[in-house]
Structures are given as C-alpha cells and as structure tokens.
N, C-alpha and C positions, 0 to 999 in steps of 0.2 A: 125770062120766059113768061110766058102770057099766062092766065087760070086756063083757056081754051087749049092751050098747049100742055101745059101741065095735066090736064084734064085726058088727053089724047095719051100721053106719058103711064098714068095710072088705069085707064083701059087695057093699054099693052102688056101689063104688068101683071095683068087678073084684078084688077081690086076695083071698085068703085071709083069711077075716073071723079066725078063730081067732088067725092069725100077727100081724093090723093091732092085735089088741087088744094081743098080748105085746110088739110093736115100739111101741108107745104106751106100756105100763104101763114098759117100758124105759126110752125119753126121757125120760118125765116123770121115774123115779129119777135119771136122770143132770143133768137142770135143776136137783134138789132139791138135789143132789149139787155139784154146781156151784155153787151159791148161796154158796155158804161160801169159795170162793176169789174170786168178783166181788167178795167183802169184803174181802179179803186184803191184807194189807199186802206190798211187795213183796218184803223181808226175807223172808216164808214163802213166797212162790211161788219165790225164786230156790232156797229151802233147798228145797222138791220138786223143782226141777228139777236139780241139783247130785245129789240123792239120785239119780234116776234115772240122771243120767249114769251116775254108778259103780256104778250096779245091772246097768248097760248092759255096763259093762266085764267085771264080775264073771259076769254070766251069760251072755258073749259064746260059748263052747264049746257052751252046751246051743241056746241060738238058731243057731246055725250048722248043728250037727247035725238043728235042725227042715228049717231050708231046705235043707238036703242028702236032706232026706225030699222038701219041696217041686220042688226041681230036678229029681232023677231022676223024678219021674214027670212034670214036664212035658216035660223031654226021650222021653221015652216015647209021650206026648200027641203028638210033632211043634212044639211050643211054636217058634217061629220066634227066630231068634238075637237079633233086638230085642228082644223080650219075657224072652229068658232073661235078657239083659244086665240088663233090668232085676230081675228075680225075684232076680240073685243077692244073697245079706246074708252075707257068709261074716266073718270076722274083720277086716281091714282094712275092709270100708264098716260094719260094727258100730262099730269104733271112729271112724270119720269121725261115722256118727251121734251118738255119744256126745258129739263133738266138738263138734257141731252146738250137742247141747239147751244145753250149758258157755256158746257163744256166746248162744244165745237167755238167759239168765240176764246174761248182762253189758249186754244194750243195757237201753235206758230203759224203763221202765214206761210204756206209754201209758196207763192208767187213771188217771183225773183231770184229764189234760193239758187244760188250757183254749184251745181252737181259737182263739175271738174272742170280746172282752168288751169292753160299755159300758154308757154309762150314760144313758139319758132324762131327757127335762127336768124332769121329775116327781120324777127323784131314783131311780128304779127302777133299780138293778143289774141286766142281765143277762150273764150268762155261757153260751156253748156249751161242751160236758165231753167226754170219751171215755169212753165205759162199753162194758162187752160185751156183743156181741150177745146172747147166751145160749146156746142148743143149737146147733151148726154141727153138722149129718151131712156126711158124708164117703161117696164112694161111687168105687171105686177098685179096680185092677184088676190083680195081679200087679207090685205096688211095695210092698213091708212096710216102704222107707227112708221113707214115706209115714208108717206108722203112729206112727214115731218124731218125725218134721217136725212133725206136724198136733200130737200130744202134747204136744209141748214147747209150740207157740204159742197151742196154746189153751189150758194152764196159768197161761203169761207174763198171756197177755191176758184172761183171766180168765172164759174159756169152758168150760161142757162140750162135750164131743165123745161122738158116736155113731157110729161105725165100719163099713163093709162093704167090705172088702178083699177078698170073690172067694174063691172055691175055690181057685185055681193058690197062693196063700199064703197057706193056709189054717193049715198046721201053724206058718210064721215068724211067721205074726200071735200064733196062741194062745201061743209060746215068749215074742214080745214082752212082749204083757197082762199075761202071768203075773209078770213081774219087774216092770214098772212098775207093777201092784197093790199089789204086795209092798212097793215103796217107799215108796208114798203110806202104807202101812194101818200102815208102820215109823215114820210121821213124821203120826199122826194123821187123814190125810185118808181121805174114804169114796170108793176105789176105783171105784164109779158115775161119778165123774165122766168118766172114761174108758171107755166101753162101747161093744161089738159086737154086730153082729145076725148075723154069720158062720152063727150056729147055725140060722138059720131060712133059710142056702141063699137062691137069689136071689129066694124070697116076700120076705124082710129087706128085701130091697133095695126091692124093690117099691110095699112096705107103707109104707117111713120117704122115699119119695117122696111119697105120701100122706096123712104124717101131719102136715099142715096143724094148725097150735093147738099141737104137740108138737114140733119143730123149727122153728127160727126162718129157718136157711139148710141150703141143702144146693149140696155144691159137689163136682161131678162130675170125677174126674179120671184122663184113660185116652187110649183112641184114639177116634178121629172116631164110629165108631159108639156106643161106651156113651156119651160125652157128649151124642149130638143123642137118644138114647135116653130120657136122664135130661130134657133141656129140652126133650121134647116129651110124657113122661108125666105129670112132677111137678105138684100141686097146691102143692107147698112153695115159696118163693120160691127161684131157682137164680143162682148168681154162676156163670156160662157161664166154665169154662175153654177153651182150644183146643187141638187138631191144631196139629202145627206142619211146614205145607208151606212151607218156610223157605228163602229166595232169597237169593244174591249176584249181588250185580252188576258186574261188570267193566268198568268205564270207556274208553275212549280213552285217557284219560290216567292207568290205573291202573300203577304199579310193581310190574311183575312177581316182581320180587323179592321183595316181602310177600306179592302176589294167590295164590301157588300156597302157601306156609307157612299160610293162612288157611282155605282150600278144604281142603286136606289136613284139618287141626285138624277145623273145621267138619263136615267131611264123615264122617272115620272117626275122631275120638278114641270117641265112643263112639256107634254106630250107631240105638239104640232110645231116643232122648231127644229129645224134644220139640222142644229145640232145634238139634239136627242140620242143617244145610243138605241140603236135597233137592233146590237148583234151582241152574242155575249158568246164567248171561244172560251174554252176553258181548257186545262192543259190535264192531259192523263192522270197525271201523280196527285195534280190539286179536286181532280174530279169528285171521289167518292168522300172528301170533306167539305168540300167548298158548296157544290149544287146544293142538299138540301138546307142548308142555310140562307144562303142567297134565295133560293128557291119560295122559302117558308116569308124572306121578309117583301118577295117581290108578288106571291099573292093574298099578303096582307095589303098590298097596294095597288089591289085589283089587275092584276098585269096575266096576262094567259100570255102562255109559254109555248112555243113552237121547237120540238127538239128534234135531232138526232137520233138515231136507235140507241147511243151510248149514254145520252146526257135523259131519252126518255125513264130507261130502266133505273138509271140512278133514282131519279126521281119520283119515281112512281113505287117502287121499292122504298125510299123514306116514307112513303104514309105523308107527306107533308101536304097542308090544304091550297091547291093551287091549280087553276086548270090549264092542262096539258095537253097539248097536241100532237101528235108525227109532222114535223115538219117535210114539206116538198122540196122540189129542188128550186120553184118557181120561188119558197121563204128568202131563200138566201140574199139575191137581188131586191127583195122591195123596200120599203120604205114605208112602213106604218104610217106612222105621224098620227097614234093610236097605242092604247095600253096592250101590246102584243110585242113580243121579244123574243129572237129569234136565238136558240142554243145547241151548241157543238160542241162538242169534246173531239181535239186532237192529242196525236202522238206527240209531236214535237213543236218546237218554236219554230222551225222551218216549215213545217206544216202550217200554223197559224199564219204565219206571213206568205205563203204560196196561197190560203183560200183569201186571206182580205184583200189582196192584190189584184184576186180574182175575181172580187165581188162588190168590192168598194164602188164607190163614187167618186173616190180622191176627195172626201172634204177631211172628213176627223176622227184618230183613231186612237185610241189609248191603252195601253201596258199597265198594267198591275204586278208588280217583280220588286225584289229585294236582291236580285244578282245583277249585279252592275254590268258583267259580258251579257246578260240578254236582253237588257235594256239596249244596250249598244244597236246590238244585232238588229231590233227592230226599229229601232229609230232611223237606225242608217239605209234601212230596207225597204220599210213600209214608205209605198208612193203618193203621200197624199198630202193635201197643202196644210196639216195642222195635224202634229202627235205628240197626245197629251202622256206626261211619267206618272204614275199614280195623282192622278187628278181626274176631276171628272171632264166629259166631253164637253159639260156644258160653258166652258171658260170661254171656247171658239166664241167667240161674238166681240167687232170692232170696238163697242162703250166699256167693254171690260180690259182691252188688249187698249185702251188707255185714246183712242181715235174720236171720242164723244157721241160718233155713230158710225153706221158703216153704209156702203153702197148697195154692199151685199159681200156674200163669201164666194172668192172667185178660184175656183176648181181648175184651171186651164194654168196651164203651165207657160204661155207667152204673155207678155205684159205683167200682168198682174197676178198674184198666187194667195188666197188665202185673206182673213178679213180685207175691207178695201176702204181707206178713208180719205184722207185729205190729199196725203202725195200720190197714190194709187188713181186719181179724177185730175190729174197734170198731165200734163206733155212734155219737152223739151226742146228747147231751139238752139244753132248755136248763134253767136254774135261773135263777129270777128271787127278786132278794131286796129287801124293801123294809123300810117303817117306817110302815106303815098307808095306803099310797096307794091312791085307788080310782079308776079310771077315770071321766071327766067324758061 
C-alpha cells in the first residue's frame, strides 16, 4: 500500500491521515527490523541485552538529567505525587532497570520451546512451538522504567516494539532510545527494532491504535482512563491491562500482628503503583480491635481514610490521630494512586467477597486470616488475576514473580492473566512433520 493510500486509510479512520501513514511506514520498519532477532540465536539476544545493561549504566547521568528536565516540569504541570513517583528515573531506579534487562538475559529463552507434542496414527509428528508475536505497540503514560522493561522482553522474546510513552516523559524516553540505539547499532543490530511515535504527539498514539495489518498487539498501560481509552478506540487487537483498586481483607481470625506491617507496606511503600492497596474491609468481630490500631499507624503515615458509618465511628470513637472521611459510594471504585484509603467494615466473609467482586478491578486482592476454611473460601472466590495469603499486595509485580520485568499486569482473563513477561509476548504455531502421508 502506498503512503497516499495509507494516508486515505487513516482519514477514514478519524485520525490524521498524514501521521497514520508515518506511524505505518514506522511499524512496518520496526517488524522488518525485528525479523532478524525472531531468528536469533539466544547467545545474541542475551549479548544485546547485556550491552544495553551497561549502556544503561554508562549513560545513567545524562538519562537522569533528561528526567530532571521531565520532573520539574510536571511538577509545574501540578503532576499529582502518584504519577511523579512514577515519572521519577533518577540513578538508583536507572540502575535497578539495568538490573532488570541482566535478569531478563539470564531466564530461559521461550522461543522454540515445545508446549505439546505427539504423534497420530498415521505416523504424522505434531508439535506446538513458541514463536513471537511480532510488533507489540506499547501505549504508556509517565513511566520511562516501562520503556526499559518492555525493551529488554521484547528483545529476549524476540519482538519488535513501537513505543508511545506520552509527553510528561518525553525528554527520559528520547535519553533512554538514544543509548539503547547506540547499543544495538554497537553490536550490529538495526535500531528500528526498537521505535517511538513520541514525535507525532498523541495523533501517534491515535494512529498505531489503528494501524490494524501493522502491529500485531498493542498493550495499554496507565490509569483507568488511558486504558478503557485505548480498549475502546483500537482496531488493533489489545491485551486489557488494569487499574488497580486493590483490597485487603481482614479476617476474624487475622493476626494482627502481621495485618497492620501488610497494610502499612501495601498501602504507602510506594503510593502511584498499580499495586498499591486502595481498600481495607475489615471483618465485624476484627473491627472494634483492629481499626484503631491499624488506624493510628496509617495516620502516622500520613494516609486519610475514607470510611464507612461502621469503621467511621469505630475510629473516631478511638481518639486516634488521623484524618477521616465519610466515604461515598463513588470511594469504593477509585483508585487513588494517593495517600487516601478506603475502609468498610463487613458482617461476614461472603460479604467481603460479594463487595470486592463488586468493586475490584480484577488485579490484586489479599486476606489476612489464620483459618485455613476462609482462606479457601476466598482464594477460590475472589475473581481477580493475583490473591495475595497474608502478604502484602505489593508482591504483584513481574521482577518479583521471578520474570526480570513485566509488560504490564494483565487483568483480562483471555490470553494472558496477571504479571506478563517472557512466555506471556509469544505466540504459538503448530508444525507438523511427516514422510509423505496424505489424509484418507
């Protein structure tokens, strides 16, 4: 297809026909680009990814200084404390990233890996294989640790990527590219394989949502609005990441002693992350001892509290120092990604798992219990792609679940569920081998 064609293609479509042809002519270099590591033995993709580490380390001063361009102005912007948390890349998470792509280089190579194989009575071999999907876009929102994560696994796995990482990290993305170019074009590979539409501002985005035939997946990943934004405009086929309005539960029979170390972790290790607990259910019987303690260590940790009429009066009734809200009904659904936490007191454990069910996200949910039947009950209940037993919610994350990084956390229960790393960015074919047989 011509750019004039393709250009006609993207007017039909609503998008800036000019932009849909250069966001095509794009992909397609980066598929072509691509093709030459889906061949790859894994000795060269680990030798790219090993380079970038150290390109990573090496150019860690001038990427920092971008995102110190990027941060003052979204602090400027009003950029909210979640979102800066996330935005920041300053030298220690540069070197974590680095850390990252080293571990994504040490796991197994999925490509090749034979799912299931046998053989018919005819003698015909079949095999199911891992192969790469091929073009993954990416579509992403003031997280540049993103551009690094997604780089490394769809190297490993033998993908190209096409990037839109948003304006707010704009300068940390183009600091990024610049050095993992640099690495690839040091160690023979064509640079394309890695590319952004940054430049063409959110028509990019727009465009490589639409460019059906030219990416293969596109996998949205942000807050509740750019995702249902991306799964409700795209022609492209979309692996649904999630929101994460993320629930503990507190049992009757939870030990306090762990419940309030968990909440804490969960709630304010790090505010603007996905997996952040937003909801805290507290169970009747645990109520009138659990709240004002939990309570007392969650506004020493500056966190305001959105409750209940039941879990208010508990806590307001302690005298404990913390500021307290009436929560709405509009609490229940959101998603802070902010020191704000949202609290209920139920009757029963059926009740707790009838409102999270109700109210979730489907990313990550966790029980606090020392009875083994209601642990059951909820794990076997609760519909979501990750539910933590007395642990905190913050484990959800692919570099912890042992992946080196993740794609994103994927909420949809077709394809893929739950962190998403190396075999999660494959495909499968079958290959059938014979010795001249023909079907009767």
């Amino acid at each position: 297809m011509t750019q004039e064609d393709q250009t006609e293609v993207g007017v039909a479509q609503g998008v800036d026909g000019d932009v849909f042809a250069r966001v095509c002519a794009r992909c397609d270099a980066a598929s072509a680009a691509g093709a030459t590591v889906a061949r790859a033995h894994t000795a060269y993709k680990n030798e790219l990814l090993m380079a970038i580490a150290a390109a990573l380390v090496d150019g860690a001063p001038d990427i920092a200084r971008a995102n110190a361009v990027d941060m003052a102005a979204a602090t400027k912007d009003g950029m909210d404390a979640g979102k800066l948390d996330r935005l920041r890349f300053d030298a220690p998470r540069i070197a974590d990233a680095a850390q990252g792509v080293r571990h994504v280089a040490s796991l197994p190579d999925p490509i090749g890996e034979v799912v299931r194989g046998y053989t018919l009575e005819d003698g015909l071999r079949l095999n199911q294989v891992r192969v790469p999907m091929g073009l993954i876009g990416m579509i992403y929102e003031a997280r540049p640790n993103v551009t690094v994560d997604v780089t490394s696994l769809c190297l490993k796995s033998g993908n190209a990527v096409v990037l839109y990482g948003g304006h707010a990290a704009r300068h940390t993305n183009e600091a990024i590219l610049e050095v993992v170019h640099a690495a690839l074009r040091a160690h023979g590979a064509d640079p394309n394989m890695v590319s952004s539409v940054d430049a063409f501002g959110r028509p990019g985005a727009d465009s490589m949502m639409r460019a059906r035939g030219h990416v293969d997946v596109l996998v949205p990943r942000g807050g509740a609005g750019l995702i249902q934004s991306v799964v409700r405009h795209a022609t492209v086929p979309v692996i649904e990441t999630g929101a994460g309005n993320v629930h503990i539960y507190i049992d009757a029979s939870a030990d306090f002693d762990k419940a309030v170390p968990i909440v804490i972790n969960a709630k304010t290790q790090r505010v603007g992350v996905c997996n952040a607990a937003e909801k805290l259910i507290v169970h009747r019987d645990a109520a009138a001892g659990f709240l004002p303690i939990v309570a007392r260590a969650l506004g020493e940790a500056g966190v305001q509290l959105r409750s209940d009429d039941a879990a208010y009066g508990i806590i307001h009734d302690s005298g404990v120092p913390v500021e307290l809200r009436h929560a709405t009904e509009e609490d229940w659904d959101t998603e802070y990604l902010a020191l704000i936490m949202g609290v209920k007191v139920v009757d029963s454990l059926d009740d707790a798992i009838a409102h999270i069910n109700r109210h979730s996200t489907g990313h990550t949910e966790a029980i606090i219990a020392e009875d083994y039947s209601a642990v059951e009950r909820f794990t076997t209940r609760i519909d979501s792609a990750v539910v933590m037993v007395n642990a905190s919610t913050r484990f959800t994350d692919g570099g912890v679940f042992g992946f080196g990084a993740e794609l994103g956390i994927s909420t949809q229960k077709m394809y893929a569920r739950g962190p998403m790393g190396l075999r999660e960015m494959t495909t499968t074919k079958w290959i059938g081998y014979g010795m001249g047989q023909v079907r009767a």
